[in-house]
N, C-alpha and C positions, 0 to 999 in steps of 0.2 A: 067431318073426321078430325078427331083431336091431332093436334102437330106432335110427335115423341119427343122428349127432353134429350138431347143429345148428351154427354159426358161434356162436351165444354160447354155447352149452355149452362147446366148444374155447374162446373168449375165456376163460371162468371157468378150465377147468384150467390154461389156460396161463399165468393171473392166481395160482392158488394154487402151481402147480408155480415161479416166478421168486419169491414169497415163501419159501417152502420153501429155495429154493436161496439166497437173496440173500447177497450178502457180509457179511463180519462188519461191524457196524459200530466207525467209530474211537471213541479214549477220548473225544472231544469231542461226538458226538453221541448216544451210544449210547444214552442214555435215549431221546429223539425216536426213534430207529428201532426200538427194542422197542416203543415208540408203536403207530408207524407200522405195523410186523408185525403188532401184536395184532389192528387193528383191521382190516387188509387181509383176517388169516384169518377174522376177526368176518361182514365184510360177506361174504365170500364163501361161509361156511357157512350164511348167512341167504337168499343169494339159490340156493342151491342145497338148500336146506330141502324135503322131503317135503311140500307143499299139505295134503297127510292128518295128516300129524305134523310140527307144527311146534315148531320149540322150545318150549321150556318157559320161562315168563318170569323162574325163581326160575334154571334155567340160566343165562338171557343175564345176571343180577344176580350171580349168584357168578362168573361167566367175568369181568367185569368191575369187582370187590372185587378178583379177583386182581390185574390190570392194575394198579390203583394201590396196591397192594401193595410189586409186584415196582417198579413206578415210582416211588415212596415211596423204598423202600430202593438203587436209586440213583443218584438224585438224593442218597439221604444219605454215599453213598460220596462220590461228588464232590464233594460238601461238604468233606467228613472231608478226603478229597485234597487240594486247595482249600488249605485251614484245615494241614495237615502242610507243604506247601509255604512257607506266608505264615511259620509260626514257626519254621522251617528258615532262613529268609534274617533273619529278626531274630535268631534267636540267632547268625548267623554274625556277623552286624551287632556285638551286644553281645561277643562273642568278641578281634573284631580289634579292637574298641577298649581290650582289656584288655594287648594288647602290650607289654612295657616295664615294665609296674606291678608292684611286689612283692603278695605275695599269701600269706594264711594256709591251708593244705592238711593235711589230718590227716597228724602225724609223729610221731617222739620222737627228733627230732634239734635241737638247734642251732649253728647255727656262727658262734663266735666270731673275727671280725676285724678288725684294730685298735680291740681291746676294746670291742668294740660287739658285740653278737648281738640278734635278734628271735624272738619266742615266739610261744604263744599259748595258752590256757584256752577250752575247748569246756563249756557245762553245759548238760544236758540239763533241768537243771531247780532250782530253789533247792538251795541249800547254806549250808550254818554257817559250816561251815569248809575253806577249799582250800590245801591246800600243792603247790608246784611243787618238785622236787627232780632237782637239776642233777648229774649221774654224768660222771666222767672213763672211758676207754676200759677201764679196770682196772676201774670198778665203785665209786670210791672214792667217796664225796657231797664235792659243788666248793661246792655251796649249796646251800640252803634258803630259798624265796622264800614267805612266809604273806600270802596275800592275807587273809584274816578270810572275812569270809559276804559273798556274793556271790550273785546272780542268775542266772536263766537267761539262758544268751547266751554271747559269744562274748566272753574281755576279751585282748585285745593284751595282750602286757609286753615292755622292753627289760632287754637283761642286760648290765651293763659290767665283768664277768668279776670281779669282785671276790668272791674263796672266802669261806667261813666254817671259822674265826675271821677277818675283817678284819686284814690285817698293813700296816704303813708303812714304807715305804724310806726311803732316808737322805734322801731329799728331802721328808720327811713325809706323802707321797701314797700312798695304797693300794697295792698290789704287785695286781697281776691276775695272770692263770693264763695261760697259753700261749693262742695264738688254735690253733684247730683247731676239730674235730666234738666236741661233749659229748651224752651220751644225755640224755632229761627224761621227766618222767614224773609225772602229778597225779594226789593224792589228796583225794577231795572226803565228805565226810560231813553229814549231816542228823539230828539227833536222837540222835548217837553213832552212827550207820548210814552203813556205806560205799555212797554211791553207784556204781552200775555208768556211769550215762547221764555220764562224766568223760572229756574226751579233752585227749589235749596235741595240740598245732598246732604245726609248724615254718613258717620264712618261707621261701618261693619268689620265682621272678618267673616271668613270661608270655613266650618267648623269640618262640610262633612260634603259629599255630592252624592246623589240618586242617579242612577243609572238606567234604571229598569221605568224607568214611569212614563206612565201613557202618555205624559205630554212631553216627552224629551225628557233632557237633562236639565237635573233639579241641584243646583249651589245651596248648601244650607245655612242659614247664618241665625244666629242666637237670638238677635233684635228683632230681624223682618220678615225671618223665615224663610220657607223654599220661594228661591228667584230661578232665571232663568239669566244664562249669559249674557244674552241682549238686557238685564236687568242692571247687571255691573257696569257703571259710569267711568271709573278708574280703577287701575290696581296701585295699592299703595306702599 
């Protein structure tokens, strides 16, 4: 003899079957409704519980370990989210306000015009001794710049295109070298040992920032192109 479907039996299926079914929830609420799920199937499998065998109370504790668990984890994404968003709008913040400003970017170029050019020395770590060695397009040496022992960090230098040997014009003033691009290149030692952690720096400027692109925030600059913040060595 079949058992009759009571009216609350039907309520409970049709309670568990619209959970089952329910819409996804949005990125705003989603934690509150896997909540709200867990607990909807929670109560309904209790109230439809065997009288003879009923749960087991180490059951309903681990079914509910899991729930904040799973609600734990996220809640910690939308944090994470949260938190990716907040430093996405501040670094676009810090970005546009580097617009306009010259800026040291790892290079081995400088360009000299109206006898002026800007460098720069990258150390990764103490040194003895650092020379910076200024190449015309041929490869010839324009100069030789010996800073002596130096620190770890970043040192700016300007170059006012003056070669080595030093020559004087008839008006007793230095002779400089053509304005154009000169190659650079530093060598840095410690204890008679060349350092590897040695970089040269060329000057830029900040023309323009991307905003929108997939890999973050994009500095634009005329010479080296799209960089990234962590690209920029100094602001100048």
């Amino acid at each position: 003899m079949a058992t009759p479907v009571t009216n609350n039996t039907a309520s409970n299926i049709t309670d568990l079957m619209s959970t089952m079914n329910a819409k996804p929830a949005t990125s705003t609420d989603s934690v509150q409704a896997d909540t709200d799920k867990f607990m909807t199937l929670l109560v309904t499998q209790l109230k439809n519980q065997d009288p003879l065998n009923p749960l087991d109370n180490a059951q309903v504790t681990s079914q509910l370990a899991q729930l904040q668990t799973v609600t734990g984890v996220n809640k910690l994404n939308t944090t994470l989210e949260s938190l990716k968003a907040s430093y996405q709008s501040s670094e676009s913040m810090q970005a546009t306000n580097l617009i306009g400003h010259g800026v040291l970017v790892e290079g081995n170029k400088v360009t000299l015009s109206g006898s002026k050019g800007i460098l720069g020395v990258e150390l990764g770590s103490d040194a003895d001794k650092v020379e910076v060695t200024i190449t015309d397009k041929a490869g010839n040496v324009v100069q030789t710049m010996d800073l002596g022992a130096q620190k770890a960090g970043i040192v700016p230098l300007a170059w006012d295109g003056v070669p080595d040997p030093k020559k004087l014009g008839a008006d007793g003033k230095p002779v400089t070298v053509a304005d154009g691009d000169y190659n650079i290149s530093v060598t840095a030692t410690r204890g008679g040992e060349a350092l590897k952690d040695a970089k040269s720096l060329s000057f830029d400027s900040v023309l323009s920032v991307t905003t929108n692109s997939a890999d973050g925030v994009k500095l634009n600059l005329p010479v080296k192109g799209a960089v990234t913040l962590a690209d920029i060595k100094q602001v100048l």
